[in-house]
N, C-alpha and C positions, 0 to 999 in steps of 0.2 A: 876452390878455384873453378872459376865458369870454363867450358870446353872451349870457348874461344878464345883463353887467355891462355892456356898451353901449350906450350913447346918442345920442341927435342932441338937435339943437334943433328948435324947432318957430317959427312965425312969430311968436308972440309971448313971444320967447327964451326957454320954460319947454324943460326937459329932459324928453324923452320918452323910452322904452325903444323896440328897433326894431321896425320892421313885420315879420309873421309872413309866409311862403309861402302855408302851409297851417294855417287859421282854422277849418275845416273840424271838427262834433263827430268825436270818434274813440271809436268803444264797443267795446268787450276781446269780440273775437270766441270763445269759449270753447270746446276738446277736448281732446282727451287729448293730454299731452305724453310722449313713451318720451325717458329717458335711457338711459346706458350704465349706471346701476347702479340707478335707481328710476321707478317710471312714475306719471304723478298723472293718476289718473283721475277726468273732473269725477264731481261728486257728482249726482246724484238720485235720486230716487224707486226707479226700474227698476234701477239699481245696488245698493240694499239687501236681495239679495234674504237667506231667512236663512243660507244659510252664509256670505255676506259679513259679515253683520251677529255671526253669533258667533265671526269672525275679530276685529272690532274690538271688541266686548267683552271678550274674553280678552286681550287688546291693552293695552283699557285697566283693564282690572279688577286686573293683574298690577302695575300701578305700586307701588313699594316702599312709597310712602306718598303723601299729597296735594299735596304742596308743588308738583307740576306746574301746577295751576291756578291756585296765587294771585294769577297777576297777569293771569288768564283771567279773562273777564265774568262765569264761570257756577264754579261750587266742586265739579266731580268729578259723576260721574252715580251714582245709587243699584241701577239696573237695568240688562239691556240694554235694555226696553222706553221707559227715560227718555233715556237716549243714540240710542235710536232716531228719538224725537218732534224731539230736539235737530236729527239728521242733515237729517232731513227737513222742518226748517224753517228750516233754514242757522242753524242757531246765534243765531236771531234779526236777525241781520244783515242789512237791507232792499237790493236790488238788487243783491247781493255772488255774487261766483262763485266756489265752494268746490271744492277735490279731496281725493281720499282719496290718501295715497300708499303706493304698492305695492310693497314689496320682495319679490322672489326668490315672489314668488305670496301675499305676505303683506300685509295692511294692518297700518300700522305707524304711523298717524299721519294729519293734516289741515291744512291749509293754505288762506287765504285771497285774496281780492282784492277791498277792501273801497274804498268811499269813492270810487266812480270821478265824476270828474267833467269828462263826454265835452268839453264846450265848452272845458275848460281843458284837456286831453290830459293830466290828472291820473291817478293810481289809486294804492293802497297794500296791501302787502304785511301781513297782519294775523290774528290769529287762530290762531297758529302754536302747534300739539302736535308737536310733535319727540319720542315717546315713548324710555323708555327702551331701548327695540328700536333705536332709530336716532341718539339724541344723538351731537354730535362724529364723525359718520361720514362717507365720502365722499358718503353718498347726502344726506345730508343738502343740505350744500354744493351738491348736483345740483341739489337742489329748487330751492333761491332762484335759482341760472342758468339752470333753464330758464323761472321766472317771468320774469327780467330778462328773459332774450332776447324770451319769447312778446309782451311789453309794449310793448318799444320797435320790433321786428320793427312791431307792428301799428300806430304813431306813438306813443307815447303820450312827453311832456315830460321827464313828472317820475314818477319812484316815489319815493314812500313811505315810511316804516315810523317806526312811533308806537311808545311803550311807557309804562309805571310811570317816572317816573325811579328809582324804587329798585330796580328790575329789572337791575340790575346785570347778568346773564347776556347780557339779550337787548341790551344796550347794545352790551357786547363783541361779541357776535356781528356786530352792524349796522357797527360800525366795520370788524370782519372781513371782512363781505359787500360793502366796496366805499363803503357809506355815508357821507354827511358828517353828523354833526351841525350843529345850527343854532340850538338853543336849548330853554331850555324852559318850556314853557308853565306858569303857577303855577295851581294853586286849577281847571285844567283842566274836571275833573267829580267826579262824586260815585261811588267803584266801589266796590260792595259794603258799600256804610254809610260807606265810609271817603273822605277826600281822597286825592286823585290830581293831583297834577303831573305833566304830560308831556312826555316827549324825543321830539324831533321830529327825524328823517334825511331824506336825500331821495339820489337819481341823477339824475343830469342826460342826457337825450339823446344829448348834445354829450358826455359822458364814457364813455358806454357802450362805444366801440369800444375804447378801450385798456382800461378795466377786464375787458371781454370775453377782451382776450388774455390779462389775468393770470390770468383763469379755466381758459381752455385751457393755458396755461405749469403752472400746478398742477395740473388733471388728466391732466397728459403720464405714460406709465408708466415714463419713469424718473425721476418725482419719486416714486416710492414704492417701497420695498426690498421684498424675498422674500417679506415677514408684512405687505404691506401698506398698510406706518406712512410715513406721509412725512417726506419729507426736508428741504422747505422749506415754511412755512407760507404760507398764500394772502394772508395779510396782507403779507408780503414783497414777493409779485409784484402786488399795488395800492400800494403803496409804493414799488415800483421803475415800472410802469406810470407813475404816477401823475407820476411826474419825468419822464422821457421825452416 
């Protein structure tokens, strides 16, 4: 039985959930994370300087077509000077800690940590451009493990990750990344003139350490042949974790 499905009773026989160790607020201490194949470096100010900045607009200006944003808050930038404003105000997102992420000396994409809420050792994974530079890549997959790790490393409960329910991709993906589904929220909010119902994923704590290994069992180098391409998909090794 998982820790959050346990109970006592209490003196006046109602069912309580159990007492915590550590009650204690926990706030996402933020820097630069290096993987072995992508670095995310937090965003600011002093990070945009301009050759940064016309690395991610040729970045993003190059996308085939729009469809990357549509189940983004904001619908594609017109400039670098508007994508710039965006950078530098986190995408609108109040208390949120964002990174650029860097391949092979390149940005290539953004990534969020949105929704933290220290008293509950909550926070969520959010705001994700996975550009055409880096979709379905190992680096990708890097990114979301070094968020997990850097999150539960620093206490936090529970991550995250929200989406469109019609978002089909990122759905797949969350189940990918280790996630549970849990339901979804109807009539949600209002995105872009339009309704929004949303799927709601979460990690547990308490799950991290075997989902961790399926990460490491997947990024091992001989799960990937000569050109690359893996062998076994990471869903497999959270699926076999996951029994274990």
């Amino acid at each position: 039985m998982k820790d959050n499905q346990k109970v006592q009773e209490n003196e006046y026989g109602q069912f309580v959930g159990m007492p915590l160790t550590n009650t204690l607020p926990v706030n996402f201490l933020a820097k630069t994370l290096y993987g072995k194949h992508a670095t995310l470096q937090l965003l600011s100010s002093a990070l945009l300087d301009p050759k940064r900045m016309q690395q991610i607009w040729q970045c993003v200006n190059s996308e085939v077509d729009r469809s990357c944003w549509t189940y983004l808050p904001y619908s594609g930038f017109v400039n670098e000077a508007e994508l710039q404003i965006a950078l530098e105000n986190s995408f609108g997102f109040k208390n949120s800690t964002h990174y650029l992420i860097e391949i092979n000396h390149m940005i290539v994409g953004w990534v969020g940590l949105l929704n933290q809420r220290s008293a509950d050792h909550v926070i969520e994974i959010g705001n994700v451009y996975f550009s055409h530079q880096m979709k379905q890549s190992t680096a990708s997959t890097e990114v979301i493990y070094l968020l997990l790790q850097g999150c539960f490393k620093q206490g936090f409960r529970r991550v995250e990750w929200k989406c469109d329910d019609l978002n089909l991709p990122s759905k797949r993906a969350a189940l990918r990344f280790g996630f549970q589904y849990e339901g979804t929220f109807r009539q949600d909010r209002i995105a872009k003139g339009r309704n929004r119902d949303t799927a709601w994923f979460s990690i547990l704590d308490e799950e991290w350490p075997e989902l961790e290994k399926a990460y490491k069992a997947w990024f091992n180098a001989d799960n990937f042949d000569q050109n690359g391409q893996q062998k076994v998909q990471l869903k497999n090794f959270v699926d076999l974790y996951a029994i274990l």
